[in-house]
N, C-alpha and C positions, 0 to 999 in steps of 0.2 A: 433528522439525525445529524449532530455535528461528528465532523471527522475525529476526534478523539474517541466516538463511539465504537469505531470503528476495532480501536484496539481493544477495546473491551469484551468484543464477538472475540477475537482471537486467544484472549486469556481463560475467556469463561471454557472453553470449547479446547486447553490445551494445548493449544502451540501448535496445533497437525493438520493435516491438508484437507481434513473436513472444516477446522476454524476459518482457514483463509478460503475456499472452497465459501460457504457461508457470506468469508468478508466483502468478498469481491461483488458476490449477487445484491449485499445489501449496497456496498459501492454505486454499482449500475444504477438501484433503484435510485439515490441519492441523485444521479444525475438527472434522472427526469422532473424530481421531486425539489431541485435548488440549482435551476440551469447557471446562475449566478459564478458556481463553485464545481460545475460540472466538468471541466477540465481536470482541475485538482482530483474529483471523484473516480476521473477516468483515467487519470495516472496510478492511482491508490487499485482500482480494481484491474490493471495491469501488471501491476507487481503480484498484486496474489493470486491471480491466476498463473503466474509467473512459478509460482511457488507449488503451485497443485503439479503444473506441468512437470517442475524438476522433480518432484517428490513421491509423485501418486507411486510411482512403483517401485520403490526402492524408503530403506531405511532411514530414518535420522534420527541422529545422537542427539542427547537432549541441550548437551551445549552446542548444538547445530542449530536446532529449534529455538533456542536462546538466542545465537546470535542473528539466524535471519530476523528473529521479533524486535530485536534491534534497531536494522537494517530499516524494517518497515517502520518504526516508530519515527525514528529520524525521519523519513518521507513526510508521512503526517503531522511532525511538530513544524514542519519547514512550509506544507502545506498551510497546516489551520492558522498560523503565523501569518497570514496571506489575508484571508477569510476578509476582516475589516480594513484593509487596504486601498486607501484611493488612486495611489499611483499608478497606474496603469504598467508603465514601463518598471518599477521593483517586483509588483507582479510576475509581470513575463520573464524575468530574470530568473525569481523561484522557481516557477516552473518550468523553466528550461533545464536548470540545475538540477532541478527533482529528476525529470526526464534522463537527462542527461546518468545522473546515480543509478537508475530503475536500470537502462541497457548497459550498464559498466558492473552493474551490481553480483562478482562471484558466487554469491550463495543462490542466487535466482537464474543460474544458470544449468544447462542438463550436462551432464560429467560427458567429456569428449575424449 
């Protein structure tokens, strides 16, 4: 499964925390199944779990749901962008940046 697949489980399935709930397990499996990329998979099924966590019990507005799909999409293009990269070190940059967006990320966060 390429990472772009990913957003796809989320659209098909509505934007809701069963989609990302879903996205995340097929994430995981990705990491066993392309260790290559499994970093990247294992940030991707961190944010949406990220998101089941903020959202299982409480409401969201569908331009909520819009914008976290957003949020998550920028991860993955910034990800898959990475995918055929030999550089080692522009690599780990992305993904520290990724990382970095996922723990800064307000909409993946639980209201305080």
């Amino acid at each position: 499964m390429r990472m772009t697949e990913l957003l796809k489980i989320i659209e098909d399935n509505g934007k809701g925390v069963r989609a990302y709930s879903e996205c995340g397990q097929a994430a995981r499996e990705c990491i066993k199944t392309q260790p290559n990329q499994a970093v990247s998979y294992y940030l991707l099924s961190i944010a949406a779990d990220r998101f089941v966590d903020t959202y299982d019990d409480q409401p969201l507005l569908s331009q909520g749901a819009e914008d976290v799909f957003q949020s998550f999409k920028s991860y993955v293009d910034q990800l898959a962008a990475t995918e055929q990269e030999s550089d080692a070190a522009k690599k780990l940059q992305v993904l520290n940046q990724v990382a970095t967006e996922i723990a800064e990320d307000k909409f993946l966060r639980p209201a305080e």
